[in-house]
BABA-732640 format. One record per residue: z, y, x of N, C-alpha, C in turn. Coordinates in Angstrom, 3 decimals, padded with zeros to 6 digits. Example, Ala and Ser with C-alpha at 12.3 -4.5 7.8 and 13.67 -1.06 7.14 Angstrom:
BABA-732640
n.Z;n.Y;n.X;ca.Z;ca.Y;ca.X;c.Z;c.Y;c.X
007.800;-005.690;013.190;007.800;-004.500;012.300;007.800;-003.300;013.200
007.080;-002.250;012.850;007.140;-001.060;013.670;007.870;000.030;012.900
//
This chain:
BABA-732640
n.Z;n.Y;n.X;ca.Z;ca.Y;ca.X;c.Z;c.Y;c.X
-092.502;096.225;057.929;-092.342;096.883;059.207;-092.191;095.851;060.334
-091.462;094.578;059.800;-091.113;093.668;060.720;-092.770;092.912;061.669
-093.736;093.126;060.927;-094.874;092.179;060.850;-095.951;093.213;061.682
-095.648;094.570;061.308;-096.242;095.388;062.208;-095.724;095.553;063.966
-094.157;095.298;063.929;-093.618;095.149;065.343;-094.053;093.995;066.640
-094.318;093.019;065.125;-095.045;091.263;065.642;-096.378;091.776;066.147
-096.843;092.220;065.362;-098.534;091.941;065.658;-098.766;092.982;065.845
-098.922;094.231;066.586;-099.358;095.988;066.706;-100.816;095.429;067.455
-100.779;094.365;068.573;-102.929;094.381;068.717;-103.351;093.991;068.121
-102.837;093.141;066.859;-103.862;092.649;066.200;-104.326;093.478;065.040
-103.151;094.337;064.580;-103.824;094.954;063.697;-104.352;096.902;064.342
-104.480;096.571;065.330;-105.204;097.749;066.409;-106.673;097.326;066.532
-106.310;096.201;066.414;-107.893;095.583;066.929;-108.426;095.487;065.372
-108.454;095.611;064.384;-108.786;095.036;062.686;-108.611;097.118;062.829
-108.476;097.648;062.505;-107.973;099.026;062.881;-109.875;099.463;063.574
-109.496;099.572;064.947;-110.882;099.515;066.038;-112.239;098.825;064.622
-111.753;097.757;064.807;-113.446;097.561;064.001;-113.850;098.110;063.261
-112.984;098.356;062.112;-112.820;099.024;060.470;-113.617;100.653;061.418
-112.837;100.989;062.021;-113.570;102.667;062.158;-114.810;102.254;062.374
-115.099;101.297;063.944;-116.499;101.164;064.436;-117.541;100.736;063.068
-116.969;100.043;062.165;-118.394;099.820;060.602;-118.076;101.165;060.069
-117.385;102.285;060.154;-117.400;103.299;058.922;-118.332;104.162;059.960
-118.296;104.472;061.062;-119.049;105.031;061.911;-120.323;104.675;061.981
-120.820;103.704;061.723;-122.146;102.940;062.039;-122.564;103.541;060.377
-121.550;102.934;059.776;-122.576;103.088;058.248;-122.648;104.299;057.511
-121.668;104.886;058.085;-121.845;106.885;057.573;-121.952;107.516;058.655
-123.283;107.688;059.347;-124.019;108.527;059.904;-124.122;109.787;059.699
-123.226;110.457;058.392;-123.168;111.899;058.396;-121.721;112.462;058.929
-120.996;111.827;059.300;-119.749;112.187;059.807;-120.136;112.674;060.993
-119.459;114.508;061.222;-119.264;115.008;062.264;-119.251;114.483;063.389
-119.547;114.669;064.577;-119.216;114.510;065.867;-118.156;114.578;066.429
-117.119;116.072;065.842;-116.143;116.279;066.313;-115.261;115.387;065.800
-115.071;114.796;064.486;-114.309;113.732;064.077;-114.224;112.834;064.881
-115.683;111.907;065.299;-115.651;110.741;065.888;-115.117;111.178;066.962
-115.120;111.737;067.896;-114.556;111.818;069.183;-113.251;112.344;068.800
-112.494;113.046;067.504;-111.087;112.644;067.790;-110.588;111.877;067.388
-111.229;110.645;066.719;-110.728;109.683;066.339;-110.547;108.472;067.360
-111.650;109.058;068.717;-111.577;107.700;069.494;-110.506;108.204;070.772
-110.659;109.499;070.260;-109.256;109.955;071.212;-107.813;109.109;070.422
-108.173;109.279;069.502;-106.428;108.555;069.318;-106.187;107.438;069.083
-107.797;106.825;068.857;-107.837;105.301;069.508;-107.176;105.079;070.498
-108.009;105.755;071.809;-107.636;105.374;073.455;-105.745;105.851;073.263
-105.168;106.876;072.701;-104.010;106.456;072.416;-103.234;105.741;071.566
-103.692;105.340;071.074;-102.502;104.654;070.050;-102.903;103.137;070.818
-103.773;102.690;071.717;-104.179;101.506;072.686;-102.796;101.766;073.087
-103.301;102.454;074.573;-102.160;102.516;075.321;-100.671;102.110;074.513
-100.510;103.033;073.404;-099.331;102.704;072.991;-098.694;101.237;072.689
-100.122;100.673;072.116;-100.177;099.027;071.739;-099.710;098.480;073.098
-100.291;098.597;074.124;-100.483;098.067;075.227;-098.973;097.817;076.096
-097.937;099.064;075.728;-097.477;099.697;076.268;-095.995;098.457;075.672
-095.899;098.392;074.485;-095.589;097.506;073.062;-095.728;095.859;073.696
-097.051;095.241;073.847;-097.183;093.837;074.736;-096.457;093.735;075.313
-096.729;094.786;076.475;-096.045;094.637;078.207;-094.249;094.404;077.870
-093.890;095.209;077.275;-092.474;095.575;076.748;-092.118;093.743;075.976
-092.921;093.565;075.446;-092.392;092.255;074.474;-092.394;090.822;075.501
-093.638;091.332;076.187;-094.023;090.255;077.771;-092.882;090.075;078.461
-092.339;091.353;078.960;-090.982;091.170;079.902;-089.627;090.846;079.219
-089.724;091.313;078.046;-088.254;090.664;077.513;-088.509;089.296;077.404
-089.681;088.718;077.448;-089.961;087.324;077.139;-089.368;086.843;078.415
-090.125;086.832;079.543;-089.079;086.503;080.541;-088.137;087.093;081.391
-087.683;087.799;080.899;-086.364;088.188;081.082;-085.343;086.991;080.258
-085.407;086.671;079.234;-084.852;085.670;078.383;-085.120;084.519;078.800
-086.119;083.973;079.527;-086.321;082.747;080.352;-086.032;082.695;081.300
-085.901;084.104;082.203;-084.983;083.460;083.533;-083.694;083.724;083.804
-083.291;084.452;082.185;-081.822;084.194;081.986;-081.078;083.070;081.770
-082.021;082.466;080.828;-081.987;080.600;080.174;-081.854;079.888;081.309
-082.526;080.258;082.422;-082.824;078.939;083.629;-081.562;079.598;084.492
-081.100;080.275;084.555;-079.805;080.937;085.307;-078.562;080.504;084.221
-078.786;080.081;083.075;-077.524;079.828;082.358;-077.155;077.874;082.544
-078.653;077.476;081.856;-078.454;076.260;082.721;-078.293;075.724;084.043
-078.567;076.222;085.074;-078.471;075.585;086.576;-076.753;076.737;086.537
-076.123;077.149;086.218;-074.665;077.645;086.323;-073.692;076.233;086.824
-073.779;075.559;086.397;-072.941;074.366;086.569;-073.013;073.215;087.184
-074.424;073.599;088.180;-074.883;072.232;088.365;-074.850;072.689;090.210
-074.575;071.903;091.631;-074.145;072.123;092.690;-075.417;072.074;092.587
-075.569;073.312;094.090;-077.230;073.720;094.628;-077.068;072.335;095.641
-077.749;072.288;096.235;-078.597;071.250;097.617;-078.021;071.872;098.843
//
């Protein structure tokens, strides 16, 4: 679970391809399938996306906490 929290685009993106070759190479699959499958593509993206942004800002949030913990002690100019 830990490895899925790490990496959710990468294995979105390995995910994305895997459908796009089963789609290409079984040409008898419904229509209505493929289009709800790329519907929950375009969501479960967002969700990925949503997951980055979230991991992005705690990233610096934690770095400009770090640079506010070190300059604490030191006289401004």
């Amino acid at each position: 679970m830990q490895f899925i929290k790490t990496h959710p685009a990468r294995i979105y993106a390995v995910l994305v391809a895997a459908l796009a070759l089963v789609v290409h190479y079984v040409p008898d699959l419904p229509s209505a399938l493929i289009l709800a499958l790329a519907a929950a593509v375009l969501g479960i993206g967002e969700a990925v996306q949503r997951t980055e942004d979230g991991k992005t800002a705690a990233a610096g949030e934690d770095e400009h906490q770090a640079d506010e913990h070190q300059g604490a002690g030191e006289p401004t100019a």
